[in-house]
C-alpha positions as CSV (number, residue, x, y, z in Angstrom):
1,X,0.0,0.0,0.0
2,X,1.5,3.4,-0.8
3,X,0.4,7.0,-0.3
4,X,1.9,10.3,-1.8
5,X,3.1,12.6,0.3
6,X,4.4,16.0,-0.7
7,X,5.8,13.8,-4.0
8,X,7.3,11.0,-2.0
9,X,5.5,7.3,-2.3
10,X,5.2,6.0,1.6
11,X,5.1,2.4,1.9
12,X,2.8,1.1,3.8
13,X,3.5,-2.5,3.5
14,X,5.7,-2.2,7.3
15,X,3.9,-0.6,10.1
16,X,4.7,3.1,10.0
17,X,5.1,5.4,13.4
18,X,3.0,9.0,14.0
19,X,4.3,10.5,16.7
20,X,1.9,12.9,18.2
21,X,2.7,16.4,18.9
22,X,-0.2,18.8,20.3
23,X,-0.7,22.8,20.9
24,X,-3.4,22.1,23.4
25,X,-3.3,23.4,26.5
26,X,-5.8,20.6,27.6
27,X,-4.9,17.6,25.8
28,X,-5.3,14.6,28.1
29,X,-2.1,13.2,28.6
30,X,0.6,16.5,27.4
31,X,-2.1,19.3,27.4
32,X,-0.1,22.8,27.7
33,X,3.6,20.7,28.3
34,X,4.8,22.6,24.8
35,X,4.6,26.5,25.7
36,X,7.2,28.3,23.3
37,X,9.6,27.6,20.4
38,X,12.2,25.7,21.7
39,X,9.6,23.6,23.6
40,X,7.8,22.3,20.3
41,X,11.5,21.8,18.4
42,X,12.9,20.2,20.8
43,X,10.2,17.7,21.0
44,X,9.7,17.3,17.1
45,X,13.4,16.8,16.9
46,X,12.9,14.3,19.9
47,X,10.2,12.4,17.9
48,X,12.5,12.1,14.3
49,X,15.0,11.1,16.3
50,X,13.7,8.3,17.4
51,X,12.3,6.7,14.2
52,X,8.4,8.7,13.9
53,X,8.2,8.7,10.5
54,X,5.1,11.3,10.6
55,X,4.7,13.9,13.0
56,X,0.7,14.6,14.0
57,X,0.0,17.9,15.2
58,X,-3.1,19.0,16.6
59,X,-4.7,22.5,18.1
60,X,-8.1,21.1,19.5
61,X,-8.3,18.5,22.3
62,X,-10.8,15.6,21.1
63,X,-10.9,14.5,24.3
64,X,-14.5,13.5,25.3
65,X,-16.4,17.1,26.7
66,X,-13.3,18.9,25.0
67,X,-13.8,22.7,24.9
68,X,-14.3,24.6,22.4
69,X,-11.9,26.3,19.9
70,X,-12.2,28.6,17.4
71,X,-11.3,28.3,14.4
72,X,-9.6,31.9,14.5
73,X,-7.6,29.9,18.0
74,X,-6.8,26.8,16.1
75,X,-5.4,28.6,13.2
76,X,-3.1,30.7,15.6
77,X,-2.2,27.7,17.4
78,X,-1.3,25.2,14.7
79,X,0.1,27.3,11.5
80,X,2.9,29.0,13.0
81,X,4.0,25.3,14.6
82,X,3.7,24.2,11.1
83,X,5.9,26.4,10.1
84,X,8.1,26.2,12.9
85,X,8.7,22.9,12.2
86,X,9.2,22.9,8.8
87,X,11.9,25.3,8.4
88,X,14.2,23.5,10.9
89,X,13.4,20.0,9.4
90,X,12.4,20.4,6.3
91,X,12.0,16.8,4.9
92,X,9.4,16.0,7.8
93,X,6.3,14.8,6.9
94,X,3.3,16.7,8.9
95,X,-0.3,15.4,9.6
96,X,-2.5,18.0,10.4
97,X,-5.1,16.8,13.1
98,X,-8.3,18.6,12.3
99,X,-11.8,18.6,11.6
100,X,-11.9,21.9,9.9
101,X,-11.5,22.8,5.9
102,X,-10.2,25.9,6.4
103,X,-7.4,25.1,8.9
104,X,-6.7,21.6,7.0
105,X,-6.0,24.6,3.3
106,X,-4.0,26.6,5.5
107,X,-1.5,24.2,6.9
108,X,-1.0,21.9,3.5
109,X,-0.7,25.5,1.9
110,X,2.3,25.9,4.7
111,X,3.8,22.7,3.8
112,X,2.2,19.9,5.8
113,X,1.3,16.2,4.3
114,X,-1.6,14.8,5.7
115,X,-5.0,15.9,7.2
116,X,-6.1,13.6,10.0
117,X,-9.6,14.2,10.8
118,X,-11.4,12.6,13.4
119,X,-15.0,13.2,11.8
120,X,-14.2,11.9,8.0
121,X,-15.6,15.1,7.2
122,X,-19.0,15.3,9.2
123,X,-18.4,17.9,11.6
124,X,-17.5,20.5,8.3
125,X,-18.9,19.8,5.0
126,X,-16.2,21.6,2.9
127,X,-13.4,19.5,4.5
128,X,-14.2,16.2,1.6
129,X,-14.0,19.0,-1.6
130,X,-10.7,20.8,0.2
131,X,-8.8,18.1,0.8
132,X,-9.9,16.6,-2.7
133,X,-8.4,20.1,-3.8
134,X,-5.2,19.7,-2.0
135,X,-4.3,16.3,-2.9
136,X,-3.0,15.3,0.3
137,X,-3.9,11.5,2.2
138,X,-6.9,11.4,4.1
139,X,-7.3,9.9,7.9
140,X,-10.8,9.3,8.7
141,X,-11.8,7.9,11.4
142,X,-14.9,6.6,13.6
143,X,-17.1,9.2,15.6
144,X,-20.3,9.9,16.2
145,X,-21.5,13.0,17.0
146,X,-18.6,15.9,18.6
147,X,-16.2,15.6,21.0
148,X,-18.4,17.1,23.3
149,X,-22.1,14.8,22.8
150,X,-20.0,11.5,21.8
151,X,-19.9,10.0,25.7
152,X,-23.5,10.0,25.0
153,X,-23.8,8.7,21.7
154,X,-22.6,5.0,22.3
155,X,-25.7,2.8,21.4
156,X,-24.8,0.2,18.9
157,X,-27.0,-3.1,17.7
158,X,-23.7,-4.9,16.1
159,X,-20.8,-2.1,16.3
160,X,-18.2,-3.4,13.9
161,X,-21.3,-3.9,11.3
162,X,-22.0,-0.2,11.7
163,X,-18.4,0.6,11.7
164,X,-17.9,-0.8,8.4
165,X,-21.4,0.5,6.5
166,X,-19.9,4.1,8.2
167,X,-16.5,4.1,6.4
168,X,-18.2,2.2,3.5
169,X,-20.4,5.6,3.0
170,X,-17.5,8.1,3.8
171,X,-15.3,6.6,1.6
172,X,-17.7,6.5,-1.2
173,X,-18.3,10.4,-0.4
174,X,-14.2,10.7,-0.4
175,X,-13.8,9.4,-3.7
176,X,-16.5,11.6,-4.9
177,X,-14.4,14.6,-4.7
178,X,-11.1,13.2,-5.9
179,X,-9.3,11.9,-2.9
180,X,-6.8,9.0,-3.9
181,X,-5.3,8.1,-0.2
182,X,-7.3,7.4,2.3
183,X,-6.5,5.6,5.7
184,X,-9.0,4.3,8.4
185,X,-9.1,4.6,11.6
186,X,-11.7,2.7,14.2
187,X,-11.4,5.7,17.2
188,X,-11.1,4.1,19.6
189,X,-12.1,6.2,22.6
190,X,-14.5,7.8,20.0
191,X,-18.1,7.2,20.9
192,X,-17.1,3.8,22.4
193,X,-17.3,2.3,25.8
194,X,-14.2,0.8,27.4
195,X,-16.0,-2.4,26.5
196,X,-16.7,-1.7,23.0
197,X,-12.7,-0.4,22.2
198,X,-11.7,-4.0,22.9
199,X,-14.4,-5.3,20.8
200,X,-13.7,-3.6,18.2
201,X,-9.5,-3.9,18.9
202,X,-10.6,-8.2,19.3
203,X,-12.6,-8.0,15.7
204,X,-10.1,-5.3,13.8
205,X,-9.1,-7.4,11.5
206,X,-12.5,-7.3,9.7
207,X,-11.5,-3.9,8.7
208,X,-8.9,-5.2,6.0
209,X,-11.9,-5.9,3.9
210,X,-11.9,-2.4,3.2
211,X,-8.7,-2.9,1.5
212,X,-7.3,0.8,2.8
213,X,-4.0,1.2,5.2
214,X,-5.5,1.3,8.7
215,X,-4.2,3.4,11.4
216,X,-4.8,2.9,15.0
217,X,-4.6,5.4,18.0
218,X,-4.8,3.8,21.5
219,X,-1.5,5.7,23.2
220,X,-2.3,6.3,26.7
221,X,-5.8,6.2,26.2
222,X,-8.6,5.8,28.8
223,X,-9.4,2.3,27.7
224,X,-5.8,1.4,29.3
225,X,-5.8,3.4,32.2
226,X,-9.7,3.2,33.3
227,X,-9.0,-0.8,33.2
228,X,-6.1,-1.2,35.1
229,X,-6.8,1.8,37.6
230,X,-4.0,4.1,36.9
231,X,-3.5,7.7,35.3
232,X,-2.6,8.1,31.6
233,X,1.0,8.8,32.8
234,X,1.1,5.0,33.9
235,X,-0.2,4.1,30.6
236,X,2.9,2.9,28.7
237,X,3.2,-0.4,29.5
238,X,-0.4,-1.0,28.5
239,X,0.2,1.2,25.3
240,X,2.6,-0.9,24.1
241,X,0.5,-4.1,24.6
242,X,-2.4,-2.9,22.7
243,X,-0.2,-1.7,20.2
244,X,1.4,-4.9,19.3
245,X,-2.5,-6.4,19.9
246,X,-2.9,-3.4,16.9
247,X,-0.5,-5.5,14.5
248,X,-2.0,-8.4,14.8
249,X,-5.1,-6.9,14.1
250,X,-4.1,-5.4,10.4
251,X,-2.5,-1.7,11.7
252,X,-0.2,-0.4,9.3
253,X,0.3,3.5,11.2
254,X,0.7,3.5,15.1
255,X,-0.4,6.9,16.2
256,X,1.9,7.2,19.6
257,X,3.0,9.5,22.4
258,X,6.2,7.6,22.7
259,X,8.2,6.6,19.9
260,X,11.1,4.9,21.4
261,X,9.1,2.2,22.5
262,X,6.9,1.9,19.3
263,X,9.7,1.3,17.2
264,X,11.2,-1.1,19.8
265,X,8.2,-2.8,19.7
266,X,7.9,-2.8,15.6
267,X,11.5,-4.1,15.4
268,X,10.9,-7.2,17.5
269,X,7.1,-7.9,15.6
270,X,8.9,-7.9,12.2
271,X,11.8,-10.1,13.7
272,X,9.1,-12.7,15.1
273,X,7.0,-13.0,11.3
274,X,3.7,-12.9,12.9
């Protein structure tokens, strides 16, 4: 499976690493630990280093009841890191995490790869026709309803069923306006009780019938830590579990806090065959 980035051809055919890199100040796990320049290169530089071979960068928390952001603050947020970013290491490739059009033009039209967007284009309904325009990849994952109504919205007769009819539509609706590269993503976290994420984690490789690269994005998340009784801090150990559990599964992108141990954990999954 390849996707173009920027020109380049990305093989997907070995799992890839996204190293995650966000401008909120109320992100769940590193909300507000990024406050100035130096901050945000040093921890891009931190992620390259050790083998991301994207860098995802968001400026609105998705965290369930997430406040709101403008898109006037989002743009101020994310552009300038963008930017930032870019013109210290050049070569890197940049998803944009998003659920807006006009802040999905504005950073591809700073140099950034990918647009990541948690509602595959629901939430604005220019987002499908921009990105079509742009001719970037496309991450679209699971959700219902907004970060702030989706603890609510988590009523499913056969989840995975409805999983697949929803990407089935949006990728119909993709195509529709042009858009070549698309990658899934199940979200977990996303309108989905602790019990339903490992459902859908146990049955994941039903998503290869799709035939599209599909990325998963447990890091630290509260389906770890709300099992196992400890903060997302604690959550490594169980990160790297469910990320190997991800493999398995059919994940070709790992979306990750912590590189270092993804890649570890890549190197010794290819050494084993599975």
């Amino acid at each position: 499976m390849l996707i173009n980035c920027k020109g380049t051809l990305i093989d997907l055919s070995q799992p890839k690493i996204m190293g995650i890199l966000n401008c909120t100040p109320d992100s769940f796990y590193d909300g507000g630990k990024y406050k100035n320049e130096n901050e945000f290169l040093h921890q891009a530089e931190r992620l390259l280093n050790e083998g991301a071979d994207f860098i995802d960068i968001g400026a609105y928390s998705s965290k369930p009841n997430a406040e709101f952001v403008s898109t006037t603050e989002e743009l101020q947020r994310i552009v300038p890191v963008v930017e930032l970013l870019l013109k210290h290491f050049p070569d890197t490739l940049i998803s944009i995490d998003t659920f807006r059009a006009e802040v999905a033009k504005a950073c591809v039209e700073v140099g950034a790869s990918i647009i990541n967007d948690i509602s595959a284009g629901l939430l604005d309904d220019k987002m499908l026709e921009i990105v079509g325009q742009l001719k970037v990849p496309y991450i679209m994952m699971h959700m219902r309803g907004t970060p702030q109504t989706m603890t609510k919205l988590t009523q499913y007769d056969d989840i995975v069923k409805e999983m697949l009819f929803y990407f089935s539509q949006r990728i119909e609706a993709a195509r529709s306006y042009g858009i070549d590269d698309i990658i899934i993503d199940p979200g977990f976290g996303f309108a989905k009780t602790l019990e339903q994420n490992y459902e859908v984690l146990q049955k994941m490789e039903l998503f290869k019938m799709i035939e599209l690269p599909i990325l998963a994005g447990v890091s630290r998340k509260s389906m770890i830590y709300k099992l196992l009784g400890i903060t997302p801090q604690e959550a490594l150990n169980g990160t790297t579990v469910l990320n190997t559990v991800a493999l398995t599964k059919g994940a070709t992108i790992l979306r990750v806090h912590d590189v270092k141990e993804a890649v570890e954990m890549i190197k010794i999954f290819r050494q084993l065959d599975v």
